[in-house]
C-alpha positions as CSV (number, residue, x, y, z in Angstrom):
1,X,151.3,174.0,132.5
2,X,150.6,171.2,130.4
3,X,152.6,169.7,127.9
4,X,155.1,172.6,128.6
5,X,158.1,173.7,125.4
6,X,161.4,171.5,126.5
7,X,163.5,171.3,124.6
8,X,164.8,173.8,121.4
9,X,167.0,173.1,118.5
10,X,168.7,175.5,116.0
11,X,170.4,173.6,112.7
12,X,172.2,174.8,110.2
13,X,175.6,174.3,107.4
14,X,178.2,175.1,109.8
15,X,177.2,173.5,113.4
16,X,180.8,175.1,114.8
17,X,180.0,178.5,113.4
18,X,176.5,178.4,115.1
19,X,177.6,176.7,118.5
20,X,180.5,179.5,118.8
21,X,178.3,182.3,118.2
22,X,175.0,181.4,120.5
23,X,178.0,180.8,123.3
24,X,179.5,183.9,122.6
25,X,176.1,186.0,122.0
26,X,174.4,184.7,125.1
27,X,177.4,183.2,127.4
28,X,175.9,179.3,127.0
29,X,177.9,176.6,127.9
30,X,177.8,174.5,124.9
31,X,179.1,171.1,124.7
32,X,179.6,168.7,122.3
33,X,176.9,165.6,122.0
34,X,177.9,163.6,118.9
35,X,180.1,164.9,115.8
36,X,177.9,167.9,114.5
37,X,175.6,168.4,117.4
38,X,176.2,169.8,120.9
39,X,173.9,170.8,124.0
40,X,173.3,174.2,124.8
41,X,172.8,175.0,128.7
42,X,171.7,178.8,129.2
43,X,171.9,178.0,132.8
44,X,169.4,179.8,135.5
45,X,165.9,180.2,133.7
46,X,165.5,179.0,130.6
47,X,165.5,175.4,128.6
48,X,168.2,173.4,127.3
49,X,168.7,172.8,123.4
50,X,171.0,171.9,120.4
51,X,172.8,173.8,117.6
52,X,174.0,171.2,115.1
53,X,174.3,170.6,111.5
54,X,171.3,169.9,109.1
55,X,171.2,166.2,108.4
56,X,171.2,167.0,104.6
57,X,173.7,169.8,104.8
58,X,170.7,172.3,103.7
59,X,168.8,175.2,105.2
60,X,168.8,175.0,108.4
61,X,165.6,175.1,111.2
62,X,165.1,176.5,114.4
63,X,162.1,174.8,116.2
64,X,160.9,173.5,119.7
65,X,160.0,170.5,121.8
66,X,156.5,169.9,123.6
67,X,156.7,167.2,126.2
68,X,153.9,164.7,126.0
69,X,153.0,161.8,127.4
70,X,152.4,159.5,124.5
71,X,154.5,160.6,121.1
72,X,152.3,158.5,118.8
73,X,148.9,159.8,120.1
74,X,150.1,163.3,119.9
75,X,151.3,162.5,115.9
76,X,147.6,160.9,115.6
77,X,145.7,164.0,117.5
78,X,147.9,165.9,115.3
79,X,147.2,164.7,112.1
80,X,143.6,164.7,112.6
81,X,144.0,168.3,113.6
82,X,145.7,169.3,110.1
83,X,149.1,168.8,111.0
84,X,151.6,166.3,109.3
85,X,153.8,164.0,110.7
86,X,157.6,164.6,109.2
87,X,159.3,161.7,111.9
88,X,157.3,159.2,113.6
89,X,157.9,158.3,116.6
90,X,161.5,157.9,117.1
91,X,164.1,156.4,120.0
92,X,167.1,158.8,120.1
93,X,170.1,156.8,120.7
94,X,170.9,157.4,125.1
95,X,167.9,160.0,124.8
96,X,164.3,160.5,124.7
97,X,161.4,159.0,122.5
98,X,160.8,162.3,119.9
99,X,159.2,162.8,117.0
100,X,158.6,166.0,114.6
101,X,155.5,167.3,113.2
102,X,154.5,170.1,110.6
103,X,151.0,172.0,112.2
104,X,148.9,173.4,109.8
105,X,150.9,176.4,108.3
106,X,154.0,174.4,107.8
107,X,156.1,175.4,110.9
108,X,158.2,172.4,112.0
109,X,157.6,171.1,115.6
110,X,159.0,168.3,117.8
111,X,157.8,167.0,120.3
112,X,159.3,164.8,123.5
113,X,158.0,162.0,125.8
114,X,157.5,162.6,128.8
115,X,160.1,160.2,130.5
116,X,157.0,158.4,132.7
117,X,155.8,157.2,129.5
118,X,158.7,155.5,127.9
């Protein structure tokens, strides 16, 4: 498939409280990334993700990562498609070129680069 889903992140207020309970709910190892944000591994089937806390302390988000090959031609297809960009393209510190987009309707999406690209 192309540009196939990821990565997934769920953020809320309380990053512990969520991290315990999608551990306990669906037996995930979960392991801490950086203060407020850890990796969750379902293991088997199924993509990786992370359950932290909001960057403003707000409502949280849940959302999803499409891997593409070029972040900023994605935001520019994107935009010209009706969606908005919300972070441009972005170097996450030890990680991945992302960026986050709104599509037409509001829903918040990310997407990731594809690590050929980078």
């Amino acid at each position: 498939m192309a540009n196939p889903v990821t990565h997934f992140e769920v953020v809320g207020k309380d990053a512990e409280l969520l991290q315990k309970f999608y551990a306990a709910a669906f037996g995930w190892e979960v392991k801490p990334q950086f203060p407020g944000y850890a990796m969750a591994r379902p293991g088997g089937k199924g993509i990786s993700g992370g359950i932290g806390k909001a960057d403003d302390g707000g409502a949280g988000y849940v959302t999803f990562y499409i891997q593409v090959a070029d972040v900023n031609a994605a935001l520019g297809s994107i935009s010209s498609l009706g969606g908005r960009t919300i972070l441009p393209e972005t170097r996450v510190p030890g990680g991945p070129v992302i960026g986050l987009f709104h599509d037409p309707e509001g829903h918040l999406v990310g997407l990731v680069q594809s690590r050929g690209a980078e």
